[in-house]
Every structure is written in C-alpha cells, then in structure tokens.
C-alpha positions as CSV (number, residue, x, y, z in Angstrom):
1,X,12.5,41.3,0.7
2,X,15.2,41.5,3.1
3,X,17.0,38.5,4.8
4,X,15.1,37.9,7.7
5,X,12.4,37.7,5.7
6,X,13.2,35.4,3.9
7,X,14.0,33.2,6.2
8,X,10.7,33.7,8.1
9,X,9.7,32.3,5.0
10,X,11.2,29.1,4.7
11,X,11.3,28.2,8.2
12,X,6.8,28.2,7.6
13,X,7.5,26.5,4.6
14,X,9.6,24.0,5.8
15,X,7.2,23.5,9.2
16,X,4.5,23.1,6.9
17,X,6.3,20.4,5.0
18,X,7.5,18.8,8.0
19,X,3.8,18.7,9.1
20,X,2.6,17.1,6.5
21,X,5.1,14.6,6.4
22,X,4.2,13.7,10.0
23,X,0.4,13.4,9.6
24,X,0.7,11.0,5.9
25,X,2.8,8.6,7.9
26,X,0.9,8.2,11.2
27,X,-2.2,7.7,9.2
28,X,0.3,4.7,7.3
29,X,0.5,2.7,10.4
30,X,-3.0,2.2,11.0
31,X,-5.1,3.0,7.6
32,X,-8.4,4.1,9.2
33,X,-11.6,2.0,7.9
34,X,-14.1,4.6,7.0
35,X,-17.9,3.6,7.3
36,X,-19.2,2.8,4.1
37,X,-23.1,1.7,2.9
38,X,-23.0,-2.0,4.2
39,X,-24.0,-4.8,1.5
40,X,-27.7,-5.6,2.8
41,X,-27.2,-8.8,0.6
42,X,-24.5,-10.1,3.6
43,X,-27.5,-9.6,5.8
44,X,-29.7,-12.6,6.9
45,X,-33.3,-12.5,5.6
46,X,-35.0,-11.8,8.8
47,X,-34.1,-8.2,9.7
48,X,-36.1,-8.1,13.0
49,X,-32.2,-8.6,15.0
50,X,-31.1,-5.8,12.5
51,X,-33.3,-3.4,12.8
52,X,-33.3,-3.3,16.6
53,X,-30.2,-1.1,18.1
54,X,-28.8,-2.7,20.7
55,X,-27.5,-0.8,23.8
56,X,-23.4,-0.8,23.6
57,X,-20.9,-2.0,26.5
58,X,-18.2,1.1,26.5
59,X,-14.4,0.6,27.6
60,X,-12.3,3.9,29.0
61,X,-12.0,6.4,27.2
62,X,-15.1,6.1,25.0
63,X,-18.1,8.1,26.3
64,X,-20.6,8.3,23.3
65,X,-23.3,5.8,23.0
66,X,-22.1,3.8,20.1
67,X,-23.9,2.2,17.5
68,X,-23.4,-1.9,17.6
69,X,-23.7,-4.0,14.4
70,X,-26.2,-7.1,14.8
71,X,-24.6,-9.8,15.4
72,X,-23.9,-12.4,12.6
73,X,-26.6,-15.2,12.0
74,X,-24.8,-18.3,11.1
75,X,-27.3,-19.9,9.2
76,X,-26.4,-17.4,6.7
77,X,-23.6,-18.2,4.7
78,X,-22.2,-14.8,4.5
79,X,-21.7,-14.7,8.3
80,X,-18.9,-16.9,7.4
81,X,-15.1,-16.2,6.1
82,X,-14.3,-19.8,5.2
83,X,-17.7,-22.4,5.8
84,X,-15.7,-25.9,5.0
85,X,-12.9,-24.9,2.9
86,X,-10.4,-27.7,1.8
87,X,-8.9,-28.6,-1.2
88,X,-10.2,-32.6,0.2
89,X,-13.5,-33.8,0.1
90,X,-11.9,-36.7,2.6
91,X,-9.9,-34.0,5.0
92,X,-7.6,-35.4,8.2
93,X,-9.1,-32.8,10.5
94,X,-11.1,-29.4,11.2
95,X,-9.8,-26.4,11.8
96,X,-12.1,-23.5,13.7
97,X,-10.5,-20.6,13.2
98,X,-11.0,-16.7,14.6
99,X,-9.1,-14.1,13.5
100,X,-7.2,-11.0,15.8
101,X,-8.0,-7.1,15.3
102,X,-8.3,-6.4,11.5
103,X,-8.8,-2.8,11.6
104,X,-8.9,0.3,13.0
105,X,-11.6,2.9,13.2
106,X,-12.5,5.0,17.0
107,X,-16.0,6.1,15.2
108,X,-17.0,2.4,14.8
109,X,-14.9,0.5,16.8
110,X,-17.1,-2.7,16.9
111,X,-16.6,-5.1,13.4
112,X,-19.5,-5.1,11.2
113,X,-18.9,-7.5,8.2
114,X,-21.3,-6.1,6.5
115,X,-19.0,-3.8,5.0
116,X,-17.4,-5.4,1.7
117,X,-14.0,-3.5,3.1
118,X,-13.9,-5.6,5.8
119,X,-14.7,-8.6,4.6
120,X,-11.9,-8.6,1.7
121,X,-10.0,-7.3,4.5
122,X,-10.9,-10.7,6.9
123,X,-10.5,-13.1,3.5
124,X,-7.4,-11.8,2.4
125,X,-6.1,-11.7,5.6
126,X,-6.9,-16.1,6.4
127,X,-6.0,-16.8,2.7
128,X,-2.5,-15.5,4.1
129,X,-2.4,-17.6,7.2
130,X,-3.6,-20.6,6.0
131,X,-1.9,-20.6,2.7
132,X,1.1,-20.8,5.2
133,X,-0.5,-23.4,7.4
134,X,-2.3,-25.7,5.1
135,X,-0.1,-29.0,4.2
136,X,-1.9,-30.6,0.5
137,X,-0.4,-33.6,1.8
138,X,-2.3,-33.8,5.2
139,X,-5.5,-31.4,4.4
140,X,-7.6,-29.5,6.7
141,X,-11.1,-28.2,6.4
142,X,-11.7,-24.2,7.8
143,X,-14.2,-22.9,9.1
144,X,-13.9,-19.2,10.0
145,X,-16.9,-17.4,11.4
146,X,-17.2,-13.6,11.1
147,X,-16.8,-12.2,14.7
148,X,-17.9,-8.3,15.7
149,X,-13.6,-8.0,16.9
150,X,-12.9,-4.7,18.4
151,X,-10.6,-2.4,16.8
152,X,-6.9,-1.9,17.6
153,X,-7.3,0.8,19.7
154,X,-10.0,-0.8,21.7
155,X,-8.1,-4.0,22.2
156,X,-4.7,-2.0,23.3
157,X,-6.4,-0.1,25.7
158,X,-8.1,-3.6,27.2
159,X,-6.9,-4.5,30.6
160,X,-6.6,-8.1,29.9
161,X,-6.3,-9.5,33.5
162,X,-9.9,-7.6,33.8
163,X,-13.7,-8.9,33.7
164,X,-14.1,-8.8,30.0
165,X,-18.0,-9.1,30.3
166,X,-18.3,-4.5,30.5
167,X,-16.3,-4.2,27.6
168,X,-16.5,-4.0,23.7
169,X,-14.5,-7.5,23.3
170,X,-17.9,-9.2,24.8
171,X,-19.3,-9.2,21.3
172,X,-16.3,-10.7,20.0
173,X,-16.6,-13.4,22.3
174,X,-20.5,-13.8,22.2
175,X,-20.6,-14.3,18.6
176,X,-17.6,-17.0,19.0
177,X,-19.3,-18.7,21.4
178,X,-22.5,-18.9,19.4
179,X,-20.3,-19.7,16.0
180,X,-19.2,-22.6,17.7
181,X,-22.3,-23.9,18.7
182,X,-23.8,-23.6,15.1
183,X,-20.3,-25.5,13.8
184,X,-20.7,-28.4,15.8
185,X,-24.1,-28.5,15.5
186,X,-24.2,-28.6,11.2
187,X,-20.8,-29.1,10.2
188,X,-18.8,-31.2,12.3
189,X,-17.9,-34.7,11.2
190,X,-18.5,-37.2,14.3
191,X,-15.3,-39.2,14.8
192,X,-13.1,-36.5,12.5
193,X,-10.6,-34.6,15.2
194,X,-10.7,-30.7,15.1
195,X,-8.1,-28.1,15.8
196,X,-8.8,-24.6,17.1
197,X,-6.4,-21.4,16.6
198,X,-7.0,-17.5,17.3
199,X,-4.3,-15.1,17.3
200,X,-4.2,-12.3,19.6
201,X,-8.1,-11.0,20.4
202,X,-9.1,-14.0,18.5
203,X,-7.1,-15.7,21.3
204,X,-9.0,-14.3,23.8
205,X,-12.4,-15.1,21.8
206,X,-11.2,-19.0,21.7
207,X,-10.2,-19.1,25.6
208,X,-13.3,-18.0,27.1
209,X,-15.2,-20.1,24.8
210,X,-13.1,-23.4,25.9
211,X,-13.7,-21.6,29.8
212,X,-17.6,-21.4,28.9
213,X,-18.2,-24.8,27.1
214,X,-18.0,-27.9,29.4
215,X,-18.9,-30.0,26.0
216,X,-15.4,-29.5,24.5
217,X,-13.7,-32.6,25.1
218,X,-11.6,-34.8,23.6
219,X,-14.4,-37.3,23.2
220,X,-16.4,-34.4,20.9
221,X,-13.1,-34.9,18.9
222,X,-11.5,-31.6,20.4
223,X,-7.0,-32.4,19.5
224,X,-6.0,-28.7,20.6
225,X,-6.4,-25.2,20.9
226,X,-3.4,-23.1,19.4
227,X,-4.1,-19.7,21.3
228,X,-0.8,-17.5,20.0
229,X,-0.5,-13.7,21.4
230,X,-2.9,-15.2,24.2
231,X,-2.7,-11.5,26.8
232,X,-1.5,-12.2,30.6
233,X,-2.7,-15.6,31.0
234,X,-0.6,-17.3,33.7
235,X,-0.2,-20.8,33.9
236,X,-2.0,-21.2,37.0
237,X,-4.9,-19.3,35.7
238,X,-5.1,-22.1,32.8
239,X,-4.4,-24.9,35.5
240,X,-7.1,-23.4,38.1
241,X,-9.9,-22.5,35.0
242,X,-9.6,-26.3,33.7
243,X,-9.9,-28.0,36.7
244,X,-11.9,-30.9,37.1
245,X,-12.1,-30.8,33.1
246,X,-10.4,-33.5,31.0
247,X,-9.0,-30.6,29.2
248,X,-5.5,-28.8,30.4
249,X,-2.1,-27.0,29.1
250,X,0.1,-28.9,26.7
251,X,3.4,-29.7,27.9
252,X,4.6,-32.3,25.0
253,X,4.6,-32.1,21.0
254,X,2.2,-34.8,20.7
255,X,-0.1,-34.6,23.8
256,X,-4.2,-33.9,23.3
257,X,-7.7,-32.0,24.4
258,X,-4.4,-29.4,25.2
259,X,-4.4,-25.6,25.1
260,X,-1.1,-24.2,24.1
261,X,-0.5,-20.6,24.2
262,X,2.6,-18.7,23.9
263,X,3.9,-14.4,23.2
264,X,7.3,-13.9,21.1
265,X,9.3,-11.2,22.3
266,X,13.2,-10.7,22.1
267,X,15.6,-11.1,25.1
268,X,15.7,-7.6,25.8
269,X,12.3,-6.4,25.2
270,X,10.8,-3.9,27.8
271,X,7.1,-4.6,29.6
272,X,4.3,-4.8,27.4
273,X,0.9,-5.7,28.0
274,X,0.9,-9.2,26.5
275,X,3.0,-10.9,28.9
276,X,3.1,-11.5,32.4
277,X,5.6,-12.7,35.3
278,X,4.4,-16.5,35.0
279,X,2.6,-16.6,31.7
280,X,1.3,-19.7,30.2
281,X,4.1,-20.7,27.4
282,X,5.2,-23.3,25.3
283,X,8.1,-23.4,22.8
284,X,5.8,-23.6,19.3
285,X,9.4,-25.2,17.8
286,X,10.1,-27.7,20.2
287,X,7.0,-27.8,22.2
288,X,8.4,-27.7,25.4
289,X,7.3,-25.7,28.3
290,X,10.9,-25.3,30.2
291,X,14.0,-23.2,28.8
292,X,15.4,-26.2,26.5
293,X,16.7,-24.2,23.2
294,X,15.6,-25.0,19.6
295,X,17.9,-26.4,17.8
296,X,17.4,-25.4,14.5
297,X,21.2,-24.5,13.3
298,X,20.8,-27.1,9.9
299,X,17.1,-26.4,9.5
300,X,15.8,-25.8,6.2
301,X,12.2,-24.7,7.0
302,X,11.4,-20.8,6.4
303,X,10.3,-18.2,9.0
304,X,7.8,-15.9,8.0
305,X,7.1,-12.1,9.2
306,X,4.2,-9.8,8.7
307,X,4.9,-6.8,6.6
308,X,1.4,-4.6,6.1
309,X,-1.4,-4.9,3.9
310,X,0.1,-4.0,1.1
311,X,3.5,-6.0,1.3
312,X,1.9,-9.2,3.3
313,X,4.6,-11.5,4.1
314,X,8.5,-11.6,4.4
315,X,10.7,-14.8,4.6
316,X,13.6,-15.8,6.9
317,X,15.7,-19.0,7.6
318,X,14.0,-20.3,10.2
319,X,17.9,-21.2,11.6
320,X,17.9,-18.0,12.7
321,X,15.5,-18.5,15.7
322,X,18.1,-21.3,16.6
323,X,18.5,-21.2,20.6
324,X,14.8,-19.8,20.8
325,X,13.7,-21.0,24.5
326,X,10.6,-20.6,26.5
327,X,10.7,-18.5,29.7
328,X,8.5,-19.4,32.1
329,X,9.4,-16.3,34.2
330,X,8.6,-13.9,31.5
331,X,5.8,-16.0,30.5
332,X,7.1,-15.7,26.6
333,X,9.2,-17.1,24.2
334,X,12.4,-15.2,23.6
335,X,13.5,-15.3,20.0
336,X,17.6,-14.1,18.8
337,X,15.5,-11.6,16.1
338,X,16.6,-8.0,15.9
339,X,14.0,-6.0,17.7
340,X,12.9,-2.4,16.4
341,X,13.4,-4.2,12.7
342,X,10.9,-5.5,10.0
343,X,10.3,-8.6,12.6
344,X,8.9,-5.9,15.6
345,X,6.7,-4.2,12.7
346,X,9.6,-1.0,13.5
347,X,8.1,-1.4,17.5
348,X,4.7,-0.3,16.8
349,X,3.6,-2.2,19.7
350,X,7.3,-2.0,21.6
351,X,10.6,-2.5,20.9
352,X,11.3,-6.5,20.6
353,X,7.6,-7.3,20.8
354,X,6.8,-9.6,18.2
355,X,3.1,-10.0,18.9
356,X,2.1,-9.7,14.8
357,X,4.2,-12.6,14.3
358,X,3.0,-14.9,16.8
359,X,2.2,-17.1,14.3
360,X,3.9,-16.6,10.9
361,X,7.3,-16.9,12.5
362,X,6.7,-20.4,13.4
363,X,3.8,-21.2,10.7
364,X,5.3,-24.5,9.3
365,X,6.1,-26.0,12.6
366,X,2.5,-25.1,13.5
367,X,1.2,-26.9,10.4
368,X,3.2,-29.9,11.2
369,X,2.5,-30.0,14.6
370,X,-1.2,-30.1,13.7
371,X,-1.3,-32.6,11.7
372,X,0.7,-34.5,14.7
373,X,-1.7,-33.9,17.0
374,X,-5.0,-34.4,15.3
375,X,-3.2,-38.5,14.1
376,X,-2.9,-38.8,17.8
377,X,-6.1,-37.9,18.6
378,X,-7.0,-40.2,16.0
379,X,-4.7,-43.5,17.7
380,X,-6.8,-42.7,21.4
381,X,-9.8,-41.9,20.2
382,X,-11.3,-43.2,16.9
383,X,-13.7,-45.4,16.7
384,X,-12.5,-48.9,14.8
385,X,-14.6,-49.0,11.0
C-alpha cells in the first residue's frame, strides 16, 4: 500500500471518528424520550376520555397530525406529582406548583404522564426544587398537578408575544387551569394563604390561568405568584391584563395578591427570546423593580445552578451575584456570572442566558421570601380564632 493510500485511509477513519463523536454529544444535550407502553394503572377508571383521540393544535414546523394524550383526570391521584406534600400536618401555607419543559421528543411532543419515564423524570425533577425551597422551620404543603407541557423544541420555537390558543402549549395551559379548579375545590384550606410558582412554560401555564380566573384574589387566600423565566411579558401587558382586578405586579419584598416575574441573563448577553425591551422584572434578591444593586458582599447564603439529569445541582457563594440589579430596559435581571460557563448550561440557549437557573440561583431567597409574604397575607387577611 503506497502513501497516499494510506492516508486516504486515515483521513476516512479519522471522519468516521469525528462523526461519531459529533452525533453521541448532540444526542447529550437533549436525551430524547422514546415512547414507551404507558402504565394503564396511572390512567383514571373511566376510559371513555382515553379512548377518544382528540384532534391536535399544530405549531410551525410540524405538519403530521399528532396523536394527543387525554388529559389528566384529577380525581385520580396519579394525575398528580405531589397531592399535599409537607413534612407538617399544621403547614404555614400552600404551594401550587407547575413545572417547565421536562423533555424532549419531536415524535410525541405533547407530555403524557402516563409514561413511568416521565413521571420519575417530573418527581425527581420537584424533589430538586423544593428540596431547595422548602424551610422545616416554616413548612409548606405542594401540590403539583401533571400538565400535558410541550417539549423543548416546541416551546423554543413558540412565539411568545403570540395567541397561544393554535398552539401545542394550549394543553399545557388547559389542564392547569382545570388542576386549579379541582385544588381549590378539595384541597384548599379556607383561611390558609397559598403561593403559586412555574418556571419557564410552567410560567406561562400559571399567567394565563391568573388572566382566566377572576376568583383568584387575595380574599380566596391568593399571597403571590412567582412566575420565573416568564417569556416577553412587558410590564404594561401585566399592568393592562390586571386591570380593574385587586391583583397586580409586585414592586416591594413584602407586598400581596402580587405577580412577580423576572429572566436572569448576564450584562452582555445577546437577544434571546425570553426577554423583551420593557419586560416585567423584579430583583428576586432585593425585590425591587428599579436598578438598586444587591448587596450581598458578606452574605452567607449559597447559589445554586442546574447541571443535567445526571449531575442535578452545583453550588456557588451567593456573594458572587453581589451588584445583581434589575433592568427595566432589558426587561431582566443582569447577574456578574460568567456567561458560556456551567451557569449558562455552556449557552445552550445563548451565551449569558441563564434561563435554567431562573430559580436555583436565587432558591433560598425565594424560600424566604415566601414565607414573608404568605405571614403578611396572614396580618391583612386572617380571620381572628
């Protein structure tokens, strides 16, 4: 074999190789969820809803007819993540929770918990959030419905300033609404204040349930809505879809019946599709809606990021995000992290975005700050013994 043959030869080889290499890690960023034989005992006992296929909304870029998953009955105990949990039989408020996009799969891309996949995948995924957001001291009681979330592609390619009615969120949004209902209906405690938080698409879920449901007062015992990673949302928006309502953006650390929304991003991140020129945003630190910095120089709390599946959680001194300010012009929060690091999750969704840490960053200021608001709920609106 002569020379130039040889080297034919590696170069295929070393494409080959290279090839490979390429398609293992793209796959890592996203692990697929393949369709699996659903656990029929996760279904409710009337299959009449089931059995009927229901005709699917489509977003750009998907043509086929899909296949939609019924949607969860709520009677049913396995239509629900978390149904009351608390480590208190005499908790200090509720908590109604919805999580973001879980997964990612274009053949399916509407959740069905049916599958045991996603449902460790939902579980595992709360028991990380709350186990960073639950104070023993001041306990809380969850309740986390499962919601048919779109996947990640679906919700990346969502134009978020849109009608969401035509697309494949609805569902997401339907069964939250409809969650909701059943939670105040059976579960709530009259007089006990309750909390909502969403992240991200379960943001979206939560804010056009508060836009849809007149009864959500503070009266019903509403304290606040924590709607992190909330997409394009103005200020104004918030201000014109609450009007006339006794519900309206929280501009203080203590104030009530609030919604308080907020995207993390560093201060020289590009465009990206969460934010917007005017964004709704407060400072989840300070809770403060103008450019007043954090001080957190001497702080002692911990920061948390989100790794992957497999390596959930990374810690920080939360003294690093010292100086953190809100900016109402770039409708975000601009943090002094490194972007296109471990904190940006290496810019899957843009350099200096960090939209999958919308919460953990700031997770025990947010547990603090809830139990704040849900004891001033209680001094305005709890009825004397």
């Amino acid at each position: 074999m002569n020379a130039a043959s040889i080297l034919s030869r590696f170069v295929r080889i070393l494409f080959a190789v290279l090839l490979c290499t390429a398609f293992f890690v793209s796959c890592s960023v996203f692990e697929q969820d393949e369709p699996e034989t659903p656990d029929v005992s996760t279904e409710a006992e009337s299959t009449s809803e089931t059995d009927a296929a229901e005709q699917p909304k489509t977003t750009a870029g998907i043509s086929a007819p899909l296949v939609i998953p019924p949607a969860p009955d709520y009677a049913n105990p396995a239509s629900w993540v978390r149904m009351g949990a608390g480590d208190s039989i005499l908790p200090e408020f509720e908590v109604f929770y919805i999580y973001p996009a879980l997964f990612q799969n274009k053949l399916r891309p509407v959740m069905d918990h049916r599958f045991d996949r996603i449902r460790t995948k939902a579980s595992d995924y709360i028991d990380l959030t709350f186990g960073l957001l639950t104070d023993p001291v001041h306990p809380l009681k969850l309740y986390t419905p499962f919601v048919r979330q779109a996947d990640y592609s679906t919700a990346l390619e969502t134009d978020f300033a849109s009608d969401l009615s035509d697309t494949l969120l609805q569902y997401g949004i339907e069964d939250t609404k409809t969650a909701f209902r059943y939670f105040m209906k059976f579960f709530h405690q009259p007089g006990m204040p309750y909390i909502l938080i969403g992240h991200s698409q379960g943001a979206v879920d939560l804010y056009e349930l508060l836009r849809a449901t007149p009864e959500i007062t503070p009266e019903s015992g509403f304290a606040a809505a924590y709607l992190a990673g909330l997409p394009k949302k103005t200020a104004s928006e918030i201000d014109r879809d609450f009007a006339g309502r006794r519900i309206g953006r929280g501009k203080t650390a203590d104030d009530t019946g609030v919604i308080l929304t907020w995207n993390t991003i560093a201060q020289d991140a590009g465009e990206n599709m969460f934010t917007v020129p005017g964004g709704a945003v407060i400072n989840p630190v300070n809770w403060k809606t103008d450019d007043t910095p954090a001080e957190l120089s001497g702080s002692q709390a911990t920061g948390y990021y989100y790794v992957s599946e497999k390596e959930p959680a990374g810690t920080f001194k939360a003294s690093l995000l010292d100086g953190m300010h809100a900016d109402p012009e770039r409708g975000a929060v601009i943090v002094g992290l490194p972007g296109d690091s471990q904190y940006d999750a290496s810019a899957q969704m843009g350099e200096g975005i960090f939209h999958s840490n919308d919460i953990f960053f700031f997770a025990e200021f947010l547990r603090d700050n809830m139990v704040r608001r849900a004891a001033a709920w209680r001094e305005k609106h709890a009825q004397p013994e």
